[in-house]
N, C-alpha and C positions, 0 to 999 in steps of 0.2 A: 568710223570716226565718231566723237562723240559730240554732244556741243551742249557745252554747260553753260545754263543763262549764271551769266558774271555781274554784278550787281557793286556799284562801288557807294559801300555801305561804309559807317563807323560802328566799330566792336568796344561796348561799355565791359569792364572785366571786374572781376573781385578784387579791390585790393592787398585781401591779405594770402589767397591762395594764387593768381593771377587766373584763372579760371574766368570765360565767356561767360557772358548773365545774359547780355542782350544786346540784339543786332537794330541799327539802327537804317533804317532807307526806304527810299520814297516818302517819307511821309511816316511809316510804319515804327511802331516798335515790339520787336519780338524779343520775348522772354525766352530765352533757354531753358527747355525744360528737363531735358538729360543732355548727358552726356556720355556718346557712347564711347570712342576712343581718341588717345594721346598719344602722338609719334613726336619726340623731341629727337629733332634731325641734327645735333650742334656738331656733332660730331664727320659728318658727312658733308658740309662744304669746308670749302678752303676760307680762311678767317677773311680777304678781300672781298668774298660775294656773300658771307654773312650767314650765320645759322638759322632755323626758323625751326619754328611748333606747329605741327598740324592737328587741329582740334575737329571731332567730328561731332558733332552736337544736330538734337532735333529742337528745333523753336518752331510752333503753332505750329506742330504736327506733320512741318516740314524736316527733310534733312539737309543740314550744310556742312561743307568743309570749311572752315576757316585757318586759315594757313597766318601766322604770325611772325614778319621778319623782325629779328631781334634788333639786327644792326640799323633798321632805320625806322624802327619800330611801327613800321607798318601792315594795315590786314590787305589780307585777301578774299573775299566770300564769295565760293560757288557753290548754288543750290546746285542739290545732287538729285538727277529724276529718281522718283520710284524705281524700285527693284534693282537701283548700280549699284554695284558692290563699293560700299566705303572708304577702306582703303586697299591697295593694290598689296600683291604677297609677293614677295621672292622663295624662291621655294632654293 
């Protein structure tokens, strides 16, 4: 089992591409400074529990997933430790 410290942050985005810039919590504000990948899930829920975007992004040399629900437009932010693999594969 794993256990991702969960952090209930606000996610500032780019206006014009909707792309993470910077995470906001604790007190802290981290700039994104890649981004490594974009899983748009819209297709895989049912329209009553609502699509979402999962963003994998490094800010200050940390890595987070940030997961975006469309329908209540809500984030999500879990740092990801060292060495976990990003995102999961279906093979």
């Amino acid at each position: 089992m794993l256990n991702l410290n969960i952090i209930a942050p606000t996610v500032a985005v780019d206006g014009i591409t909707g792309r993470p810039r910077e995470i906001r919590a604790d007190g802290e504000r981290l700039a994104v400074t890649s981004l490594e990948s974009v899983r748009d899930e819209t297709a895989a829920y049912p329209l009553e529990l609502g699509p979402r975007t999962v963003f994998v992004v490094t800010a200050s040399g940390r890595h987070f997933r940030l997961i975006h629900h469309l329908r209540d437009r809500r984030w999500t932010v879990e740092e990801l430790p060292a060495g976990q693999p990003t995102l999961s594969r279906a093979a």
